[in-house]
Each structure stands twice: as C-alpha cells, then as structure tokens.
C-alpha positions as a Python dict, from the first residue, in 0.01 Angstrom:
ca = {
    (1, 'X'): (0, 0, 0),
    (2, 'X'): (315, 254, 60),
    (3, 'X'): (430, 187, -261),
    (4, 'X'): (129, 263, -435),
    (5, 'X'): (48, 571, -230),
    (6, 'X'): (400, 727, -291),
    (7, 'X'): (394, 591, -662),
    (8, 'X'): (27, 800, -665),
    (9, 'X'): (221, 1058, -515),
    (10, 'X'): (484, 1090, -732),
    (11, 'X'): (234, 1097, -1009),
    (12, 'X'): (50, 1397, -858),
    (13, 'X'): (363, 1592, -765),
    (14, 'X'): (495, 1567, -1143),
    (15, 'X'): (172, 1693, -1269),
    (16, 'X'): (170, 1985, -998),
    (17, 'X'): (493, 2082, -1119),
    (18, 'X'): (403, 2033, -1491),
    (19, 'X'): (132, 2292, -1454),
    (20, 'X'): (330, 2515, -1254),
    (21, 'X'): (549, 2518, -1587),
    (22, 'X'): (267, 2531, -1812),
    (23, 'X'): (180, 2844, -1621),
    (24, 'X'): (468, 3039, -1688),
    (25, 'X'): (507, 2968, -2058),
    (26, 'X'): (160, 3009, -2154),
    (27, 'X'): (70, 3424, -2004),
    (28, 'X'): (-242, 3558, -1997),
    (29, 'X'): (-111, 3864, -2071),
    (30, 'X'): (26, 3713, -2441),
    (31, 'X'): (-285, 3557, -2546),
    (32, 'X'): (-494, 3884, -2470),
    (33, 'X'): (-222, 4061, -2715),
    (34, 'X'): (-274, 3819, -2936),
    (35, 'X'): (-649, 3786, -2980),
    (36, 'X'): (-671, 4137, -2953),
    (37, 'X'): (-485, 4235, -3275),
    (38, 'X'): (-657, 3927, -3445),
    (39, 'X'): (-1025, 4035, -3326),
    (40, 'X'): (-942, 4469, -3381),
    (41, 'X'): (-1152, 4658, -3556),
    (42, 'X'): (-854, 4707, -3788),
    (43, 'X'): (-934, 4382, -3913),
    (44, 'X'): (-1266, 4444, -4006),
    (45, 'X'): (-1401, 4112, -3964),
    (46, 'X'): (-1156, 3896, -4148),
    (47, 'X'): (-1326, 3800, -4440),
    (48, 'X'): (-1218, 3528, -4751),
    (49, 'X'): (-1135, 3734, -5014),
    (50, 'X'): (-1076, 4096, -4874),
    (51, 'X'): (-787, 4292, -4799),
    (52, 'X'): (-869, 4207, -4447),
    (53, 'X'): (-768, 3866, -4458),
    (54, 'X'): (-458, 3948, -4579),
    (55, 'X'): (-397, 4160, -4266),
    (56, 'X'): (-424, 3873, -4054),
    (57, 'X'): (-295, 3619, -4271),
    (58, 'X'): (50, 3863, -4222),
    (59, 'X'): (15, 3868, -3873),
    (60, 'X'): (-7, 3493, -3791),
    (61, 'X'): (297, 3455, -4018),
    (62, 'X'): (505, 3740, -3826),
    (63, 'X'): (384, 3514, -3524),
    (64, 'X'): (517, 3164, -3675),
    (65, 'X'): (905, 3347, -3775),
    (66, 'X'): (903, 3510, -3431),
    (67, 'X'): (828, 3150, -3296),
    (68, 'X'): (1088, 3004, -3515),
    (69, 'X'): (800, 2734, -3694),
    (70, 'X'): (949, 2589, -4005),
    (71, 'X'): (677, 2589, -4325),
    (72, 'X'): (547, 2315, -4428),
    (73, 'X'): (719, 2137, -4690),
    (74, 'X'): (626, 2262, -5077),
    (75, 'X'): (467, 2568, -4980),
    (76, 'X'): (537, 2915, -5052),
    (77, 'X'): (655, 3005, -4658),
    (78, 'X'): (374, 2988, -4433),
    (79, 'X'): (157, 3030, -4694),
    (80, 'X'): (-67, 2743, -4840),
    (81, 'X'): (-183, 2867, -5162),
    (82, 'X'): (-499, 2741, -5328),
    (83, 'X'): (-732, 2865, -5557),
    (84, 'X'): (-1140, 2766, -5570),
    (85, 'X'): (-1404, 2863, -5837),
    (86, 'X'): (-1617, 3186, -5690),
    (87, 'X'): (-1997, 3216, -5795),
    (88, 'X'): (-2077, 3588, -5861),
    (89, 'X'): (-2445, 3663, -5817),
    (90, 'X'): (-2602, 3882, -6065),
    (91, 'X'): (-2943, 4000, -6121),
    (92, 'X'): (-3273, 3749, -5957),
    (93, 'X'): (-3645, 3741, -5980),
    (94, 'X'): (-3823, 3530, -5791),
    (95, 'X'): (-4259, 3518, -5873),
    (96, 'X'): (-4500, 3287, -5659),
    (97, 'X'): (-4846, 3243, -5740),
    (98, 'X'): (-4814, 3569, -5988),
    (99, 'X'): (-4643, 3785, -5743),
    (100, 'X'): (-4293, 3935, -5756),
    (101, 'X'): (-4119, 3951, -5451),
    (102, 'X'): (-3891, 4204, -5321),
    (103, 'X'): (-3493, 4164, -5312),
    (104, 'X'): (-3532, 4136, -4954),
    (105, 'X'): (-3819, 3838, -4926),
    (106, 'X'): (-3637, 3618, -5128),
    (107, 'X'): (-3314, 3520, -5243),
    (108, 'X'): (-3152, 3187, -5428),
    (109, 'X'): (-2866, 2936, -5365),
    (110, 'X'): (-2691, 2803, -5681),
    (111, 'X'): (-2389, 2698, -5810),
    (112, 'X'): (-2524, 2671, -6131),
    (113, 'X'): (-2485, 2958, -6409),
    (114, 'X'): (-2758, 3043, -6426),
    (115, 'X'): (-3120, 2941, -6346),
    (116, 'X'): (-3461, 2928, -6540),
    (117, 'X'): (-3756, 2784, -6338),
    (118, 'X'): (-4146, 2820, -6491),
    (119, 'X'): (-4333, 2547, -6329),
    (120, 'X'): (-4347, 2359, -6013),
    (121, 'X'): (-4287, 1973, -6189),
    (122, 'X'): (-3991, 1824, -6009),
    (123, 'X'): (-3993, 2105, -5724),
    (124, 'X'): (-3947, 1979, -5355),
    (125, 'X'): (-4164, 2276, -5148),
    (126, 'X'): (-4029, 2309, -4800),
    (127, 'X'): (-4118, 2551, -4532),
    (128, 'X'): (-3999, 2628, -4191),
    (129, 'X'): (-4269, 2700, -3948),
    (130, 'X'): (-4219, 2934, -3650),
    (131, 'X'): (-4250, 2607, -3415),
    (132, 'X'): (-3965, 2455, -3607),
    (133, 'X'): (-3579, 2525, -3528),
    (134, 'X'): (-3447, 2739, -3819),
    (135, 'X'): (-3085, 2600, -3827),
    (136, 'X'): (-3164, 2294, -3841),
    (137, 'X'): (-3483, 2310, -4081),
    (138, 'X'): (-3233, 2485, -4321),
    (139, 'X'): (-2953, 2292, -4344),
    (140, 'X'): (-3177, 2010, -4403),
    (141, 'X'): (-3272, 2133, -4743),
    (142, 'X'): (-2939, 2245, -4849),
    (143, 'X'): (-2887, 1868, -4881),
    (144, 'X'): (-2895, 1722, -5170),
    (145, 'X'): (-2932, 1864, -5493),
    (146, 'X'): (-3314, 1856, -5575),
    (147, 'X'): (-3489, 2157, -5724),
    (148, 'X'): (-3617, 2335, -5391),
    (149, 'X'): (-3824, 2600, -5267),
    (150, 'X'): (-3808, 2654, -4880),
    (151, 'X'): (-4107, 2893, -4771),
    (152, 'X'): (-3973, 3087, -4432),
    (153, 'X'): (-4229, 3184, -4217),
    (154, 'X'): (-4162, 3577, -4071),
    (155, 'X'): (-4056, 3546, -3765),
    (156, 'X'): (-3715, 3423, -3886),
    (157, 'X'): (-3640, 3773, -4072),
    (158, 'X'): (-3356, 3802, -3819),
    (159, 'X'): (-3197, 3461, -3953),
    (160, 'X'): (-3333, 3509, -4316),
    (161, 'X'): (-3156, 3884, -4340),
    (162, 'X'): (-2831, 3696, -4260),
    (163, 'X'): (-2866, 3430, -4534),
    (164, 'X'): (-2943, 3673, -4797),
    (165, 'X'): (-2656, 3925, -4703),
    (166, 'X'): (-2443, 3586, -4706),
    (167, 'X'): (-2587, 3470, -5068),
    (168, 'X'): (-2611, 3798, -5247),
    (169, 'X'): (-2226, 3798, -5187),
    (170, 'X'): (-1997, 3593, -5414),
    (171, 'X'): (-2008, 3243, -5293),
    (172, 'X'): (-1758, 2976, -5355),
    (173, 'X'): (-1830, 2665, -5568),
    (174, 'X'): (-1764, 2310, -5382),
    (175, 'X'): (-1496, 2061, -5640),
    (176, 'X'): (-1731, 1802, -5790),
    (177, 'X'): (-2066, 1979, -5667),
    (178, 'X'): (-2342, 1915, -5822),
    (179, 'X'): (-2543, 2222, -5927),
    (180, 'X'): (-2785, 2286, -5609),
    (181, 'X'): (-3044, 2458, -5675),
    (182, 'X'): (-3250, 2666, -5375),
    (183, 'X'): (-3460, 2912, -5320),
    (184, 'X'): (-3548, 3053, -5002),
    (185, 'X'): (-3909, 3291, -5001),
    (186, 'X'): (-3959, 3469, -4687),
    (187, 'X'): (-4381, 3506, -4581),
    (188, 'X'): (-4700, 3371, -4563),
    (189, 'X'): (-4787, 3145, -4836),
    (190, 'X'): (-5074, 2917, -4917),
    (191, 'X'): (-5012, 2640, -5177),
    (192, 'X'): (-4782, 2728, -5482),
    (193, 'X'): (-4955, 2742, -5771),
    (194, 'X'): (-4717, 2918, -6010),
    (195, 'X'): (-4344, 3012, -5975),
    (196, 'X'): (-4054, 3150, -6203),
    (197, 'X'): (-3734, 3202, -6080),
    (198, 'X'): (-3456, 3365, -6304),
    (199, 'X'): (-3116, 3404, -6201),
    (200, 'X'): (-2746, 3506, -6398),
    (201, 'X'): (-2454, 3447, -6198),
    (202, 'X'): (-2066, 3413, -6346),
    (203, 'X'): (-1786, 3213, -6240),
    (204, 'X'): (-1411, 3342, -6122),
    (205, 'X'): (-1073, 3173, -5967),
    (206, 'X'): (-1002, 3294, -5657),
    (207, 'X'): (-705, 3236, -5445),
    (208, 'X'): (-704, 3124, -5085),
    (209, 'X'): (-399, 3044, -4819),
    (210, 'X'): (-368, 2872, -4519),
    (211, 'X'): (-115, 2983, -4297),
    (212, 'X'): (71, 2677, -4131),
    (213, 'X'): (431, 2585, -3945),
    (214, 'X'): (566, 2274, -3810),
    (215, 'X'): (780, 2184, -3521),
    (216, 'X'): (953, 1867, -3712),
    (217, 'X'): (938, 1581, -3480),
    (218, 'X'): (1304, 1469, -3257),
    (219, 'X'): (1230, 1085, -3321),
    (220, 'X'): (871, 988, -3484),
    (221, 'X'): (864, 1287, -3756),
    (222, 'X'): (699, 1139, -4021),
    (223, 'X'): (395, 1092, -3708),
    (224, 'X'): (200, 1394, -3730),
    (225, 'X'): (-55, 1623, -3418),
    (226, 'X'): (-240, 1900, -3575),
    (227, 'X'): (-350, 2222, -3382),
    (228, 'X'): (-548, 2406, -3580),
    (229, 'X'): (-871, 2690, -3572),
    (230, 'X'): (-991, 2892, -3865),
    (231, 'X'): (-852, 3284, -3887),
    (232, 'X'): (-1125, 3410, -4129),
    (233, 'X'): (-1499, 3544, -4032),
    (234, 'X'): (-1806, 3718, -4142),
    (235, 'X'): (-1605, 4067, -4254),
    (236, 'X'): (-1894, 4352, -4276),
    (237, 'X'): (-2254, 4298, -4184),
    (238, 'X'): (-2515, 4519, -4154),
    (239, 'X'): (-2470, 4756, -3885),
    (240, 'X'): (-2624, 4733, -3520),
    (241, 'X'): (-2635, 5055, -3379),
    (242, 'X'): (-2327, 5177, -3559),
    (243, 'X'): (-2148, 4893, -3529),
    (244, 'X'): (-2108, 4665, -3862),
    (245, 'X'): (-1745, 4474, -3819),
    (246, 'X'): (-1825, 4146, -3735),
    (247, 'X'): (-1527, 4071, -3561),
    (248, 'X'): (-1520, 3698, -3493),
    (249, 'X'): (-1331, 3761, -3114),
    (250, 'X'): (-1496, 3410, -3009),
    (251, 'X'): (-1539, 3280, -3349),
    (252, 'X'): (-1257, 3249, -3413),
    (253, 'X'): (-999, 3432, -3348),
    (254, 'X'): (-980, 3222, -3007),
    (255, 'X'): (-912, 2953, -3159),
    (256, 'X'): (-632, 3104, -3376),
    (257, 'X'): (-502, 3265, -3011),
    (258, 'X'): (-462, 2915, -2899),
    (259, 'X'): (-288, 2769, -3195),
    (260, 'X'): (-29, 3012, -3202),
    (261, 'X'): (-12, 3042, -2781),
    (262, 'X'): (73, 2594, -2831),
    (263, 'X'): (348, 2662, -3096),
    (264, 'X'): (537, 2914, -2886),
    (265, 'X'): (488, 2650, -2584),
    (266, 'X'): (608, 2347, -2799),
    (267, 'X'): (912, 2550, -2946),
    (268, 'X'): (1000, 2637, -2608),
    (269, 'X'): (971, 2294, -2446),
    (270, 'X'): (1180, 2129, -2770),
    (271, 'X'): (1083, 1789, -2676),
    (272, 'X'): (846, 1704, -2909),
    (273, 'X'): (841, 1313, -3075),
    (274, 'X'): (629, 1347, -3327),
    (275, 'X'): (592, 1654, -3610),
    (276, 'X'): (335, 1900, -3468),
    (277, 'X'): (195, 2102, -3737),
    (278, 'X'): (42, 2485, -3602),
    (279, 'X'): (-269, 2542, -3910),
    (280, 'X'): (-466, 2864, -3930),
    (281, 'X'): (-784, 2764, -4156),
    (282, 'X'): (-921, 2991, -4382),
    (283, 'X'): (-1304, 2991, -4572),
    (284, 'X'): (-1442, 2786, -4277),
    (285, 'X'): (-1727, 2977, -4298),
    (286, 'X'): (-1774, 2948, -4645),
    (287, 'X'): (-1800, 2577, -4603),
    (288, 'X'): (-1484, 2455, -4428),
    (289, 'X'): (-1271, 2500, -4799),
    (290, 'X'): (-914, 2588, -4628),
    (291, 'X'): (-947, 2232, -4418),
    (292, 'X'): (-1098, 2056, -4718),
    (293, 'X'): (-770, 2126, -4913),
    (294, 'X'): (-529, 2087, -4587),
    (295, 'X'): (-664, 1754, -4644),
    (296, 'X'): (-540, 1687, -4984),
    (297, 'X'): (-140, 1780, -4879),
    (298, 'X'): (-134, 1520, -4620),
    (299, 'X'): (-119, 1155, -4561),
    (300, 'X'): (-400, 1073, -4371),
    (301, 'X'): (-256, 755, -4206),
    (302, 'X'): (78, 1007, -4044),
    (303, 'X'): (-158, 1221, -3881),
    (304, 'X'): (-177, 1063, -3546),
    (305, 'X'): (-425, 1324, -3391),
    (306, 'X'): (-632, 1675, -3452),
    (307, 'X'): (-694, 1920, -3205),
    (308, 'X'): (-941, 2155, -3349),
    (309, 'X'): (-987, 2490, -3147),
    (310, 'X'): (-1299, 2672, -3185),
    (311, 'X'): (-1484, 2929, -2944),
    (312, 'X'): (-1318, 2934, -2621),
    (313, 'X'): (-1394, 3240, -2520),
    (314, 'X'): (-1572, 3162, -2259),
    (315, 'X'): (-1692, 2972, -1958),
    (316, 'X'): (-1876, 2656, -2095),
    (317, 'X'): (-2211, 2530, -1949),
    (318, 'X'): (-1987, 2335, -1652),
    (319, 'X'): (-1855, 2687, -1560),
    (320, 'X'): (-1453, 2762, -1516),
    (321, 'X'): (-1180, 2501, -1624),
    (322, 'X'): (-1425, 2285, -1863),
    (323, 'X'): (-1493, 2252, -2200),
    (324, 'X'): (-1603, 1985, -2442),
    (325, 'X'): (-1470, 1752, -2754),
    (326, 'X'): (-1682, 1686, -3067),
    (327, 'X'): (-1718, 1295, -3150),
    (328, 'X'): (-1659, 1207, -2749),
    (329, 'X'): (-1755, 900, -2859),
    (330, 'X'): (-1551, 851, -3205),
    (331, 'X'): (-1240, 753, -3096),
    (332, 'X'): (-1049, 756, -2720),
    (333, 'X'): (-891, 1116, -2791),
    (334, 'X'): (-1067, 1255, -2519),
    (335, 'X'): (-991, 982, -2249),
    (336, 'X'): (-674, 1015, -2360),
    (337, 'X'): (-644, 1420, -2280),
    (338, 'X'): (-886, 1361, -1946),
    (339, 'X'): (-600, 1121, -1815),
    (340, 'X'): (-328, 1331, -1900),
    (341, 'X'): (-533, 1605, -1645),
    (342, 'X'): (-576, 1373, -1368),
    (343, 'X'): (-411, 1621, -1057),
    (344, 'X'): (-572, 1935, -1208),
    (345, 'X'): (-915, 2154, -1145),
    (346, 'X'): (-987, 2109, -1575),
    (347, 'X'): (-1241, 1845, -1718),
    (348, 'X'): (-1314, 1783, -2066),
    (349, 'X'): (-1684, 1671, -2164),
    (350, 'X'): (-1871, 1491, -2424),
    (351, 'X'): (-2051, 1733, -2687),
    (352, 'X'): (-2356, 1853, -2494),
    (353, 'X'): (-2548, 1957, -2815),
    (354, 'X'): (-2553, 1676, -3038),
    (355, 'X'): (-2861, 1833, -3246),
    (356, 'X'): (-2655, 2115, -3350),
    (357, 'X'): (-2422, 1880, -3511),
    (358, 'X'): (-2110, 2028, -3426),
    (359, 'X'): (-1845, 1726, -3490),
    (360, 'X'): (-1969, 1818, -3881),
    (361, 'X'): (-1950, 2230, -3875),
    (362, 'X'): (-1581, 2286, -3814),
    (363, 'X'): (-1254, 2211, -3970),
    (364, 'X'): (-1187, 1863, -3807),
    (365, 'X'): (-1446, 1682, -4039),
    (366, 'X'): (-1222, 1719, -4325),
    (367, 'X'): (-1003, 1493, -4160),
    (368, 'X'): (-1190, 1266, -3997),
    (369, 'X'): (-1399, 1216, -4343),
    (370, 'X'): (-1047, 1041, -4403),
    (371, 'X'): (-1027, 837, -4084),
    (372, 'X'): (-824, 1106, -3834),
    (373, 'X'): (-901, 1133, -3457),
    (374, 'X'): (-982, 1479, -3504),
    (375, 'X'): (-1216, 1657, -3252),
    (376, 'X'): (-1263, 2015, -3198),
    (377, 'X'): (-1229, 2110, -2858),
    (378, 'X'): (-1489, 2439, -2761),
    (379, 'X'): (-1640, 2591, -2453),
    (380, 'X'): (-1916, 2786, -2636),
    (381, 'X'): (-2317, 2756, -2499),
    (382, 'X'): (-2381, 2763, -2869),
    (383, 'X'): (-2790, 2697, -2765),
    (384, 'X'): (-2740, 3029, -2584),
    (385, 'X'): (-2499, 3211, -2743),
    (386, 'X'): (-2658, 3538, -2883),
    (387, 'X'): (-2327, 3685, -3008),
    (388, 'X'): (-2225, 3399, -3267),
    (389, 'X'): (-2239, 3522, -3619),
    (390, 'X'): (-2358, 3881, -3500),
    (391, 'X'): (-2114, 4211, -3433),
    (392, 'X'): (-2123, 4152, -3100),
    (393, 'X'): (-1868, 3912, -3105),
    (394, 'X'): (-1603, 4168, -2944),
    (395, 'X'): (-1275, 4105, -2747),
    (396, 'X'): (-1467, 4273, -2449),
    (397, 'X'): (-1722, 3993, -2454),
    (398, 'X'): (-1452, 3737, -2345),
    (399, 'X'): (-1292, 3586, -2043),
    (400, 'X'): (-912, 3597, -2097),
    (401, 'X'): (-891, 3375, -1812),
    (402, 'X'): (-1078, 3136, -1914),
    (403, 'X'): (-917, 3097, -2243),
    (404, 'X'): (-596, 3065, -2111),
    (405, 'X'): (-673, 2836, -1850),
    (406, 'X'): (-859, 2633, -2170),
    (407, 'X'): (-523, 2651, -2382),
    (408, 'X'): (-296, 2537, -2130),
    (409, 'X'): (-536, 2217, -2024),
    (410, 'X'): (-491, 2137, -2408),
    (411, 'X'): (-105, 2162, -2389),
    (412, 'X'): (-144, 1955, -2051),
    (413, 'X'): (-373, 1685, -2238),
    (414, 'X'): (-174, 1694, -2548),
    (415, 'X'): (174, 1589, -2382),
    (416, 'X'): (129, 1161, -2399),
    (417, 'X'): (20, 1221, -2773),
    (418, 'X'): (317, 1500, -2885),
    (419, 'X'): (566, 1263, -2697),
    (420, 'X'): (454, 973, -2881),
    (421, 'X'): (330, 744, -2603),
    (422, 'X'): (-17, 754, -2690),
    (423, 'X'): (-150, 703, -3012),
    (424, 'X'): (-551, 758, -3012),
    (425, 'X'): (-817, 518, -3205),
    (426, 'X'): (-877, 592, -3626),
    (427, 'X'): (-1236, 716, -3646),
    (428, 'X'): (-1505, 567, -3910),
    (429, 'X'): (-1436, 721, -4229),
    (430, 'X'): (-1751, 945, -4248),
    (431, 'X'): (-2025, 921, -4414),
    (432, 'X'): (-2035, 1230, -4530),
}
C-alpha cells in the first residue's frame, strides 16, 4: 500500500509541477495581445477574399518566424496557396403564385450559371414553421441537390436577413458539386400554384492560403498532431447601432489565439516526438474549404491526432476550467487528454449539443472524413450564445482567463500524444 500511495504521489507531484510550468510559458497577458490584434476593428471582420484577410494572414505569419515554426514542406513560406471557383451573383427574380417579390423576401442558392424555373414539376416545397428550429430546418434542405423551394415563415427575418446578405455575396463553388439549386421565399404562403425564378450568376478563380508551421518531430517525424482553428470570419454585416465589423473575437480568433499560444509553448519545451503542425484555416465559414484542401497535402494515415480549437472564449455550461470535444464518442482522444489532467481543477466533456451537429460544422471533419481522430475542442453555450455570427462578437465579450486556463489544459492533455506514447483510435471514415 506505501508503494502505491507514494507511486500515486509521485504521479500527482509531477503533474503539480508540470502545470506550474505550463503556467509560466503560456501568459495571460500574451494571449490577450494576441487575440486582440486578431479580433481589432482594424481587421474588419476577417473575411475570404478581402484585404482584411490578408492583414491577418501577415500577422499569424510574423507570429510563426518570431516562434521560429518551419513551413510546411512545398509551400510558398507559411503560406498554403490554393485557388477555388467563386460564384458571382447577378441580377434574380423570384414570382410565386403571380407575385414578384422584393430583393429582400427572397433570395436563391446556386452553383449553377444560371437558373430558369417556370413550373413547379420536379420542385421539392419546404417551409420552416415558427415552431420549427431554423438551423436545423435549413440545413436540411441544403442537402442534396433537388430543385427546392423553402417557404420561411416571418418570424425568422432576423436569420433570413443573414442568409441573404451571405448569398447575395460571391459564394464559392464546392470541387465536384453538383449544381444545387434553392430558393429561399420569406412570408406567408398558401399552396404554390405558379413560380418562375430567373437568375445570372458568373464564375471566377479565386485564391485562398492557409497559414501553417511545423515543429519537425526529434524521433517519430513522419507521425503527425495537428492544432489548428480557422482565422477568417463574417467581414462587414449590416450595422447594429453603428457597429457593422463582425469581428469573430470568439469565433474564431480564439481559436487562432490558442494555436499560435501551443506553438510558442512546444518550441519552447523542444521535446516534441512526433511533427506538430500549427494550421490557421481559412473559408471555414464558407464551407470549411481551407481544411478541405489541408486535407489533400497530407497523408492521412501520419496524422496521429487533430486538435481543433474553436470558441473558447468563454466559460462553458460546466462553468470555469471545462470545455467539451466533438465525436466524445468517435475515438479515445478525449480519455486520452482527461487522463493526461488527472491532478488538475480542468475536465473535458462529451458534446452537450448533439442536435446542433457540431463534430460536422468545423474544420476537423475534413479529416476525420479520411479516418483522423480529429475533434474540436470548444467551450461555447452555442444553444445560448446570442453573439455567434452577430457584431457583437467583441474582445470585451470574453474571459481571458478562461481561455488561457482552456489553452494550457490542451497543452497539458496533449503531452502523452506530442511525446509519442499515446496514439488515439482511427475514427469511421464518415459518411459524409
């Protein structure tokens, strides 16, 4: 019994000590600097394909060299350079029952060039009733690619004035799409007797980057962990009492905090087994497109883990020194990171809010579509949170505490995995 008790001990102690460590290379004071610059008003929101993203895309990379990250191997620096076929919305009409509808009651989703509806034969009629959930009603019918009308009801104008800001803005076209073809109508409608939609749109390459370093690994480097969040967001919306930057604080320039606050860690420490590779994600919220192509520059079967970072801005439904991991159940990731944490205050929890989807809506599905334990780790009450996708989302929204107590529990959890002695479960190749 003495020998266990001191070997428990001696466990505890080392952890104690680790954290102790962990707390003076990972400052409060440098991820508020950090998440600051990334979240300013100077950056106007961050958006895919603006000058604004080029702002911050320069600023991660200034982090990386100050770091000392090496690029990855065949790209230009930090830079991942890609480019992806942009739909450019022209001119719409949209009649039902004989009736033309304003710009602002109705607006269509296409990748197609152009569209030419005059009857209702093959059309799928939706609607989403004010007792329905809107989130999930719509991305419902964005499946598949059947001819679709989706009749909103008006209460939604909140969530229907953010879809058609989103859609009457150049759009980018998915590789091997097929042409969907949508059409959202906001009112009260009986049944649809008539309908012609017409709609001109034109096609452009675009270029995109990622921003990624590496730490190559001391003895397993051709074992990869990747810490990644996405750097881009909403740019300009319209404007809420004066206020139109959408400035993605939470969402997620949190996330991007983290990755860079783990690759100064990691340099520092310069123990690391196995290659860690430090991605910022751009066009996540254009449909996860930066991840999607990450995906295509590495071998799947090397990468030995994914920590995803989104939202951690602040306290998650457990209160202080808590968060969650998408897919709990996937793989044994997160009973991996919860022992590493045994002798600490931090827990990590299952997904709480599996109708929202979540293991599917952020950069780690593009590798676990390929068979990756990759989870995104969050804190965000995203059934409560009124700020996501809204201005709101402001630096002076978040806990700094809480975000750095949430980044070093992830360099805590991460150590058995970075050092090589743990090596978590594939997932199921998904589905979709």
């Amino acid at each position: 019994m003495k020998k266990i008790y001191s070997l428990i001990l001696f466990a505890a102690l080392a952890v104690g000590a680790c954290a102790q460590n962990i707390n003076k290379l990972i400052k409060q004071q440098d991820v508020t600097r950090v998440i600051s610059t990334l979240a300013s008003d100077d950056m106007r929101g961050r958006e895919t394909f603006t000058p604004d993203i080029e702002r911050a895309a320069q600023f991660i990379e200034s982090e990386y060299k100050k770091i000392g990250l090496q690029p990855m191997k065949g790209d230009d620096g930090y830079r991942q350079n890609f480019t992806l076929t942009r739909i450019i919305p022209g001119k719409t009409l949209v009649s039902l029952n004989g009736k033309v509808l304003s710009a602002d009651s109705a607006f269509v989703i296409t990748s197609a060039a152009s569209l030419a509806w005059t009857d209702t034969s093959n059309l799928r009629v939706g609607r989403i009733t004010s007792d329905q959930d809107f989130r999930t009603e719509y991305r419902k019918y964005m499946s598949g690619n059947k001819k679709t009308l989706v009749l909103v009801d008006p209460k939604f104008s909140d969530y229907f004035k953010l879809l058609g800001d989103r859609y009457g803005k150049p759009t980018i076209k998915p590789k091997n799409s097929s042409d969907r073809q949508v059409v959202f109508a906001m009112g009260n409608f009986g049944d649809i007797r008539s309908i012609q939609v017409s709609s001109e749109s034109k096609t452009e390459e675009s270029p995109l980057f990622n921003v990624v370093g590496i730490i190559p690994g001391k003895t397993k480097p051709d074992e990869y962990v990747i810490f990644s969040g996405h750097y881009d967001h909403l740019g300009i919306l319209p404007a809420v009492k004066g206020d139109s930057i959408a400035n993605g604080a939470d969402d997620d320039a949190s996330g991007t905090t983290a990755v860079i606050t783990l690759a100064r860690y990691y340099k520092k420490l310069h123990n690391n087994a196995r290659t860690l590779i430090f991605v910022a994600f751009t066009a996540e919220e254009k449909g996860e497109f930066g991840s999607q192509h990450f995906a295509t520059t590495v071998e799947p079967d090397k990468v030995v883990a994914m920590f995803n970072i989104e939202m951690i801005g602040k306290p998650s439904k457990w209160g202080q020194n808590s968060a969650f991991i998408t897919g709990y159940e996937r793989s044994d990731f997160g009973k991996i990171l919860q022992k590493n944490l045994q002798g600490t205050n931090f827990t990590f929890y299952p997904d709480p809010y599996p109708k929202e989807d979540l293991f599917y809506r952020s950069d780690n599905a593009s590798l676990a579509r390929v068979g990756v334990p990759a989870h995104t780790i969050s804190t965000d009450q995203i059934d409560i949170d009124k700020l996501y996708h809204t201005v709101g989302d402001e630096v002076s929204t978040l806990d700094m505490a809480n975000i750095t107590s949430t980044i070093r529990a992830i360099a805590l959890s991460s150590r058995s995995i970075v050092n090589g002695t743990d090596t978590p479960t594939r997932v199921a190749k998904l589905e979709r």
